[in-house]
C-alpha positions as CSV (number, residue, x, y, z in Angstrom):
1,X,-6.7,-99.9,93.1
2,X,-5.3,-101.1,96.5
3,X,-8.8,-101.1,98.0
4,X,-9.1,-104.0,95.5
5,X,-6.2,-106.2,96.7
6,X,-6.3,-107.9,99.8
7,X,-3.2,-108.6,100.8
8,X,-3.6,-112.3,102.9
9,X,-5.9,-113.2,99.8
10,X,-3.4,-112.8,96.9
11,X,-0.6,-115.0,99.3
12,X,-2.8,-117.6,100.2
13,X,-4.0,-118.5,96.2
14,X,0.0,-117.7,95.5
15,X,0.4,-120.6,98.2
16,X,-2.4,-122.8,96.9
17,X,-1.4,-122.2,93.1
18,X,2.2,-122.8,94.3
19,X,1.5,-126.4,95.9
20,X,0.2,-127.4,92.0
21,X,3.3,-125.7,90.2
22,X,5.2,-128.0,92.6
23,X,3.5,-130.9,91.4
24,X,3.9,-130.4,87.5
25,X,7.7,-129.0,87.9
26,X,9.1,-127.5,84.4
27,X,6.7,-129.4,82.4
28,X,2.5,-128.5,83.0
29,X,2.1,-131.5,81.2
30,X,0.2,-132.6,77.9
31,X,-3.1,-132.0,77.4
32,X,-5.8,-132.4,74.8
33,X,-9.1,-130.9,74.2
34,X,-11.4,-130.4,71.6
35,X,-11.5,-126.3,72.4
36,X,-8.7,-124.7,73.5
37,X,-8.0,-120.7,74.1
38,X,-4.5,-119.5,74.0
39,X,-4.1,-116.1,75.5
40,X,-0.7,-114.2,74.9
41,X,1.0,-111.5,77.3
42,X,-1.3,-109.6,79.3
43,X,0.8,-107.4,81.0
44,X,-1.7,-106.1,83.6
45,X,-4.6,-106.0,80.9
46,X,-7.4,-107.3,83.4
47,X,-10.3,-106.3,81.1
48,X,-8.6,-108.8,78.4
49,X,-8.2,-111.2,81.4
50,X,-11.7,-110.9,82.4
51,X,-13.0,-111.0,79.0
52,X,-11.5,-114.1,78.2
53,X,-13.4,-115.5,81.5
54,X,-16.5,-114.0,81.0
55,X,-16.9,-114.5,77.1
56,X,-15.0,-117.4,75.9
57,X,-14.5,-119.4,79.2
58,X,-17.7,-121.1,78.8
59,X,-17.3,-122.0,75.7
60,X,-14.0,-124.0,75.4
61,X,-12.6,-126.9,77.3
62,X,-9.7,-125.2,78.3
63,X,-7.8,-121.9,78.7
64,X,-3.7,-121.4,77.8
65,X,-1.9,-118.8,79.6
66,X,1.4,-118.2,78.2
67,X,3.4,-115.9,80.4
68,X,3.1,-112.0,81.3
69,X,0.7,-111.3,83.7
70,X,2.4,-108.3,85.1
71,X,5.0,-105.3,84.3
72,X,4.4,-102.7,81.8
73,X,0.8,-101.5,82.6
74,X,1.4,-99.9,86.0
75,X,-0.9,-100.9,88.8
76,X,-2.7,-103.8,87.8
77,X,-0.4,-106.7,87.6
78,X,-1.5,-108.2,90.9
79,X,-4.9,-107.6,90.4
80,X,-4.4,-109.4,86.7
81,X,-2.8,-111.8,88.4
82,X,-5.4,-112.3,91.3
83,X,-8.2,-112.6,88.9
84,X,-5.9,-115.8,86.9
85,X,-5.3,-117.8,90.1
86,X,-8.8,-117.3,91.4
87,X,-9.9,-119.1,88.2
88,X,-6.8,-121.5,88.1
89,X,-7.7,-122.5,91.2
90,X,-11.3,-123.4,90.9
91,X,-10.7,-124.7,87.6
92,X,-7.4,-126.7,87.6
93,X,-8.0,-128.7,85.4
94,X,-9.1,-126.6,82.8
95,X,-6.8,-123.2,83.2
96,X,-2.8,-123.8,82.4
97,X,-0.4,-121.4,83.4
98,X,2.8,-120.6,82.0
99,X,5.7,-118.7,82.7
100,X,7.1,-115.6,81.2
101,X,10.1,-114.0,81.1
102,X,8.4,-110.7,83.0
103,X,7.6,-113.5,85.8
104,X,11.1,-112.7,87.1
105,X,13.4,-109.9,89.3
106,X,15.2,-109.2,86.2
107,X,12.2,-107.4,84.7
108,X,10.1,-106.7,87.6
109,X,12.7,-104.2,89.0
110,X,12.8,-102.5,85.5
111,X,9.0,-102.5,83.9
112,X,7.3,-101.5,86.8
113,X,5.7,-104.6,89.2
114,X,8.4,-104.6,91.9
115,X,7.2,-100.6,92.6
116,X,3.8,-101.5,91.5
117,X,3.7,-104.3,95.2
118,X,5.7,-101.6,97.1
119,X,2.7,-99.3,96.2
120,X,0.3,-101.3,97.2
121,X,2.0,-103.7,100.3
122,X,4.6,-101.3,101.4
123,X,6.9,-104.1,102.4
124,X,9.6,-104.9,100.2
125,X,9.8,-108.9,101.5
126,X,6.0,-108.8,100.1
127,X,8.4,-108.8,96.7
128,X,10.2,-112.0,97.8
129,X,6.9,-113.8,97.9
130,X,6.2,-113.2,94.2
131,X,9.6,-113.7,93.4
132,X,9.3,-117.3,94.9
133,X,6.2,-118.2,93.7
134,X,7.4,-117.0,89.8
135,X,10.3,-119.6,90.1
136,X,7.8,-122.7,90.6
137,X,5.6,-121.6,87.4
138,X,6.2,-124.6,84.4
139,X,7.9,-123.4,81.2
140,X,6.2,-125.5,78.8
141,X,3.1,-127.6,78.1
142,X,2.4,-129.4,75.1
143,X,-1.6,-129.0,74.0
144,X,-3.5,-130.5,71.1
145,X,0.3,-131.9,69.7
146,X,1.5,-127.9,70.1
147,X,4.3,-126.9,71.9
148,X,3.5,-124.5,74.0
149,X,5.8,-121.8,75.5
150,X,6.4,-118.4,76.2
151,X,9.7,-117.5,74.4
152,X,10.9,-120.1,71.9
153,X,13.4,-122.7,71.3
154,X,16.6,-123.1,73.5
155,X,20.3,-123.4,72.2
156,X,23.5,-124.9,73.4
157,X,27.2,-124.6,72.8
158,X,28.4,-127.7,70.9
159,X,32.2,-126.8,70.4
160,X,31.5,-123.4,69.6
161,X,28.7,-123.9,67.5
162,X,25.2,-122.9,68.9
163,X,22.8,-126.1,68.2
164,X,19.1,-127.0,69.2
165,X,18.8,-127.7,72.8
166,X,16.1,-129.9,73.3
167,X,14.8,-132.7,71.0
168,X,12.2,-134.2,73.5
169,X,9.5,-132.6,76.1
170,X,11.1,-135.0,78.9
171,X,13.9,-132.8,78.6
172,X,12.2,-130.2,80.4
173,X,11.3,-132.0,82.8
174,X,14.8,-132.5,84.5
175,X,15.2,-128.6,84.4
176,X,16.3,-127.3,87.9
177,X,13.6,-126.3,89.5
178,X,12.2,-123.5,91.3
179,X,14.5,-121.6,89.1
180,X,14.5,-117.6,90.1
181,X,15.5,-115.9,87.2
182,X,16.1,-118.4,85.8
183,X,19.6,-119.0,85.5
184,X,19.8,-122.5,83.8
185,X,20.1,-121.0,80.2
186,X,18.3,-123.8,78.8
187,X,15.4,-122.2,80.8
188,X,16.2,-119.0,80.6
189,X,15.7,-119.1,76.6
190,X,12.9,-121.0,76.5
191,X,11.2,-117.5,78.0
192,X,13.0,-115.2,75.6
193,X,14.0,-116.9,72.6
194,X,12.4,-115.0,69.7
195,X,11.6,-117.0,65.9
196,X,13.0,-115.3,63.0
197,X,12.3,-115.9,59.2
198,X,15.3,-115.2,57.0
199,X,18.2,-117.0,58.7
200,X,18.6,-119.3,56.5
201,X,21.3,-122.1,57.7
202,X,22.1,-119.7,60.6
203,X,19.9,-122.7,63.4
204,X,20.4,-119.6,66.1
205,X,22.1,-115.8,66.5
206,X,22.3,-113.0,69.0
207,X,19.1,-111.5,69.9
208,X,19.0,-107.7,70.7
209,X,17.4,-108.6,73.8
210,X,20.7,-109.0,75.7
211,X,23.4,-111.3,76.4
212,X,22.2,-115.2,76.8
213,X,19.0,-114.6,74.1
214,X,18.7,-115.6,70.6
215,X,16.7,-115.6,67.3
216,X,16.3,-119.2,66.1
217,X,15.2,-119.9,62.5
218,X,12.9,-122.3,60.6
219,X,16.0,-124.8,60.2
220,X,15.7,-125.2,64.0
221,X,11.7,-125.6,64.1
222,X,11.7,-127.8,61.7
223,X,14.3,-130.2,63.4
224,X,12.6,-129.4,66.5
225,X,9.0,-131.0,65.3
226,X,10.7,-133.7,63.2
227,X,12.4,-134.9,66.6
228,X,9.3,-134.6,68.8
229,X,6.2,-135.3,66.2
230,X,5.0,-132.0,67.4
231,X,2.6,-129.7,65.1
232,X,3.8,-126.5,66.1
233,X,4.7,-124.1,68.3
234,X,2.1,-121.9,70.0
235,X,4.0,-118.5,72.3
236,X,3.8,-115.5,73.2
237,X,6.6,-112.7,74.4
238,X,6.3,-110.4,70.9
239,X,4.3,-107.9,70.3
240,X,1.9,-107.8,67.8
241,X,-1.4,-106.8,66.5
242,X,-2.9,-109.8,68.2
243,X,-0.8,-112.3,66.6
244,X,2.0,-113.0,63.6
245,X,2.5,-115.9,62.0
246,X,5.9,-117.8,61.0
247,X,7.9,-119.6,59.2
248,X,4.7,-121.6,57.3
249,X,2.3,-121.6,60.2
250,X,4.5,-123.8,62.2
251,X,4.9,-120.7,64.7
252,X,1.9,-118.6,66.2
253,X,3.2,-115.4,68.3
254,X,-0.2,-114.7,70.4
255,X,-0.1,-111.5,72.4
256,X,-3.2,-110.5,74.4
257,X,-2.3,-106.8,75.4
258,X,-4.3,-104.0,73.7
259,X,-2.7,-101.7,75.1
260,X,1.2,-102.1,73.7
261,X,-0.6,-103.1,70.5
262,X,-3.4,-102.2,67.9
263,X,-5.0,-105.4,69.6
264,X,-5.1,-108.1,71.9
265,X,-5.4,-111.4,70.3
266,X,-6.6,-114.6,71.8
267,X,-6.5,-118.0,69.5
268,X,-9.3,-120.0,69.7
269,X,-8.7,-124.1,68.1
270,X,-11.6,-126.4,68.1
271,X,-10.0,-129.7,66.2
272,X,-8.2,-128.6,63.5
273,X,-10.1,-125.1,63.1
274,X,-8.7,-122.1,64.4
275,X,-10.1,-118.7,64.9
276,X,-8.3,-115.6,65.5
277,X,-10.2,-113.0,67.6
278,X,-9.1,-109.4,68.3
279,X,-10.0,-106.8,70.7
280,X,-9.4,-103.7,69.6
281,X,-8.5,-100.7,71.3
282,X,-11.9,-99.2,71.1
283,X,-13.6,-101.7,72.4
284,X,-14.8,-103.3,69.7
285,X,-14.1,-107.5,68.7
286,X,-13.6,-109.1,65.3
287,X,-13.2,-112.4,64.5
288,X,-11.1,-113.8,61.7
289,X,-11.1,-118.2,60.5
290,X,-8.1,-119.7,60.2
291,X,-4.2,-118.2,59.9
């Protein structure tokens, strides 16, 4: 595998990919488009990757990336990774990248990508560079009226009492930024905030993910959308056999890795239609309409 990474080549579309980040900050932006892909963690899965380039690419207006490109599948995050900017690159305006909570040296050093680039580099500053260029990645972008993110929806402390967080996309936008880990916890659970049916009046508690993470429930979603007109939410960070849907189809969970899975799932809306397509881990694809 390290025959197929050039070093110089994966810095200099980090670089180039960087210099756009930096011009979109927190927020991508809003876009809309009358076919839209939504592609869930990856996690080193280049054949999903390259599927969804090869297969669907042509056929929709635009392709959502929702956060974890690497960890987890040892070897191939930077060549999952190389394959995304090569594409985001040519096609700026038509591939949107989001960040994950796996984009950061809090998982990297655990789930494999920080060993996977002293593998294949051999330098432990070549590290630093994807550290860096993980901080400028945008949270959030809002597509076709859906709010679109890789975790879910962010709390705060009101005397004691853990309330929404945001109530408007601009609110992202004044996020600190590049972020590393990120430490701002508005950030930092908006990539690994998880929804959760059942809570009832409960708007957020303790996520067994670890100090600083929560589950927030359909009381929360709902305020969310009423303050911001939204639809829904669209995210990734679960996983799932392609996809799970909550809390009356106002949240999709996507995830795009077959091989943590029985699937990887990749969303497909054209207007209000949506298709749910599965790749199976024998190779084979099926196609399911609607939710």
């Amino acid at each position: 595998m390290s025959q197929e990474v050039n070093y110089n080549e994966i810095f200099e579309l980090m670089d180039s990919a960087k210099e756009i980040f930096k011009s979109q900050g927190p927020f991508a932006g809003i876009y809309n488009a009358k076919k839209v892909a939504f592609v869930g963690d990856t996690h080193g899965a280049v054949d999903v990757t390259q599927y969804v380039f090869g297969k669907i690419f042509d056929n929709v207006d635009l392709v959502v990336f929702l956060g974890d490109y690497v960890d987890r599948l040892p070897q191939l995050g930077v060549l999952n990774l190389m394959t995304i900017l090569k594409m985001f690159l040519k096609y700026k305006d038509k591939v949107v990248i989001l960040r994950g909570n796996h984009e950061s040296p809090i998982t990297n050093m655990y789930y494999g990508f920080y060993d996977e680039v002293l593998m294949l580099f051999g330098d432990e500053k070549a590290y630093d560079k994807f550290k860096d260029f993980f901080s400028y990645m945008p949270y959030v972008a809002v597509v076709n009226n859906y709010f679109c993110v890789h975790g879910g929806l962010p709390s705060k402390n009101e005397n004691g009492t853990l309330k929404l967080g945001i109530h408007s996309v601009d609110e992202i936008k004044t996020l600190p930024y590049p972020d590393v880990i990120p430490e701002n916890p508005i950030a930092f659970q908006l990539l690994w905030n998880d929804p959760r049916e059942g809570l009832g009046d409960y708007e957020f508690l303790p996520n067994i993910r670890g100090e600083g993470t929560y589950y927030f429930g359909e009381k929360v979603v709902d305020e969310f959308l009423s303050s911001t007109g939204l639809k829904g939410i669209i995210r990734g960070h679960e996983v799932a056999d392609g996809f799970r849907i909550d809390m009356n189809k106002k949240v999709i969970t996507v995830f795009s890795s077959r091989y943590h899975g029985e699937s990887a799932g990749i969303l497909l809306m054209e207007e209000d239609k949506i298709k749910r397509i599965y790749l199976r881990q024998d190779g084979s694809v099926s196609t399911v309409e609607g939710l």
